[in-house]
C-alpha positions as CSV (number, residue, x, y, z in Angstrom):
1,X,-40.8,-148.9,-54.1
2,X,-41.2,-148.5,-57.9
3,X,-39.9,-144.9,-59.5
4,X,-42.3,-142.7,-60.3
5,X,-43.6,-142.5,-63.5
6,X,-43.6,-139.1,-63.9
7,X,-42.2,-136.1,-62.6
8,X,-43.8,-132.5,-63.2
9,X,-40.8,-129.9,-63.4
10,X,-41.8,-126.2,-63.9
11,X,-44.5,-126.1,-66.8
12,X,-43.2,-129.7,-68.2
13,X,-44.7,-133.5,-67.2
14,X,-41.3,-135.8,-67.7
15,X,-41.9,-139.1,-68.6
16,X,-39.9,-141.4,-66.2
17,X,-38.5,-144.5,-67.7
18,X,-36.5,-147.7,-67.0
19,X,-35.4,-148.1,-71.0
20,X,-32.1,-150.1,-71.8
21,X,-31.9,-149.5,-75.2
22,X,-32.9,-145.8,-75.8
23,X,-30.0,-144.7,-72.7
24,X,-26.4,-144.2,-73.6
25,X,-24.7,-146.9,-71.6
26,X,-22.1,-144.7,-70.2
27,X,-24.1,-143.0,-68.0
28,X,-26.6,-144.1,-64.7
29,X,-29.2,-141.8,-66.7
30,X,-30.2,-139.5,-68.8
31,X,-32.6,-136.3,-69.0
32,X,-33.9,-135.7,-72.6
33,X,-35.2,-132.1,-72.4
34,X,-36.3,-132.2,-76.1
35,X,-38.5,-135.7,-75.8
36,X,-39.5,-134.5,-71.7
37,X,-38.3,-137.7,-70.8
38,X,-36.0,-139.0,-67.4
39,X,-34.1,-142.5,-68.5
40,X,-32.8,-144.1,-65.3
41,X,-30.7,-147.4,-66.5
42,X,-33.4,-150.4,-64.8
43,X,-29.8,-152.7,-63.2
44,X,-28.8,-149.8,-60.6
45,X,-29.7,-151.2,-56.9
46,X,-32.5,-149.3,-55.3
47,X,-30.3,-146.6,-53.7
48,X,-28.6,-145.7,-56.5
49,X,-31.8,-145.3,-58.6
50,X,-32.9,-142.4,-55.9
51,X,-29.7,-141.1,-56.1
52,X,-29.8,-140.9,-60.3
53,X,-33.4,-140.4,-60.7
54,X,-32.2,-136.9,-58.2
55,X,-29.5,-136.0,-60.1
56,X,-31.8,-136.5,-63.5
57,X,-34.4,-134.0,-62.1
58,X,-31.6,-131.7,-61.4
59,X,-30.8,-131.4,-64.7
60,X,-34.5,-130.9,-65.7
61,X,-35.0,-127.8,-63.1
62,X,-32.0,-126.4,-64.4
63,X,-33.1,-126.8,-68.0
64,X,-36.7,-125.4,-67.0
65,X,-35.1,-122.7,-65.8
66,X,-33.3,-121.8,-69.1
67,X,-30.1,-122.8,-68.0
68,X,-27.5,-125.3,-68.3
69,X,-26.4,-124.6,-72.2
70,X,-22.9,-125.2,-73.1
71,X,-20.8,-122.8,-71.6
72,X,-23.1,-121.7,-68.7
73,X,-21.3,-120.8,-65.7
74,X,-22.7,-120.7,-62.2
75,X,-21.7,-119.4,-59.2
76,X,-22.5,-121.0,-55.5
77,X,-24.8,-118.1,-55.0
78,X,-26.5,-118.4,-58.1
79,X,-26.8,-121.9,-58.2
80,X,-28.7,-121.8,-54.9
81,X,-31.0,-118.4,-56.4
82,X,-31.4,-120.6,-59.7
83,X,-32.9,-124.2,-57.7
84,X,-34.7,-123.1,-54.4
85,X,-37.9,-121.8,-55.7
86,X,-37.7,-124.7,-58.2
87,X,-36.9,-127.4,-55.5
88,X,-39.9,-125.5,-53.5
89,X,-42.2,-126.5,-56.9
90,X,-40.9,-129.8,-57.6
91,X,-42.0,-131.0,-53.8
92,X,-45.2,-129.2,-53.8
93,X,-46.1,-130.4,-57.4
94,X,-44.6,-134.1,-56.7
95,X,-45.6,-135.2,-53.6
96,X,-45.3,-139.2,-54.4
97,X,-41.6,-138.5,-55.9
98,X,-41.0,-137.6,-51.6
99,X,-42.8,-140.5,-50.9
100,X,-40.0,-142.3,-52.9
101,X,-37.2,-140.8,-52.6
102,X,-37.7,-141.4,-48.8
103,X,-38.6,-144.8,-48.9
104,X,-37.1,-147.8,-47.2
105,X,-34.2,-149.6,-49.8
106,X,-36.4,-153.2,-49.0
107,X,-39.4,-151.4,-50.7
């Protein structure tokens, strides 16, 4: 199964791309809040593609939410206030990003 190509996140459509040049090379991925874009790095296996592509769209809700500048803090509690109703959006809004993130590793 292919990654999405898109990815709604609060009032912003991200772009999802497999771009080796654009991505710094230190990291899995990247989420580029300015451009609305999610680079995932295209050699990751399958699994860890869901896994980054996740942790990409985390840092998306958070930054839809207004939060996640240098120097934020968060508390457990406040994390969880901060990403339920926007975990509750992203699966109603994205019902094919389910589809793959629940997919088979062969597919």
């Amino acid at each position: 199964m292919t990654l999405p190509t898109t990815v709604t996140v609060g009032p912003f459509v991200y772009a999802v791309v497999e771009d080796p040049v654009s991505r710094n090379h230190q990291n899995r991925g990247e989420h580029d809040g300015t451009h609305v874009r999610i680079n995932i790095a295209p050699e990751l296996s399958p699994q860890r593609k869901r896994v980054t592509f996740t942790h990409e769209v985390l840092h998306a809700l958070i930054d839809a939410a207004g939060r996640g500048r240098e120097g934020d803090t968060f508390t457990e509690e406040g994390l969880c206030d901060l990403l339920a109703p926007a975990l509750v959006a992203l699966v109603r809004q994205n019902p094919d990003v389910i589809v793959y993130l629940t997919a088979d590793d062969a597919d």
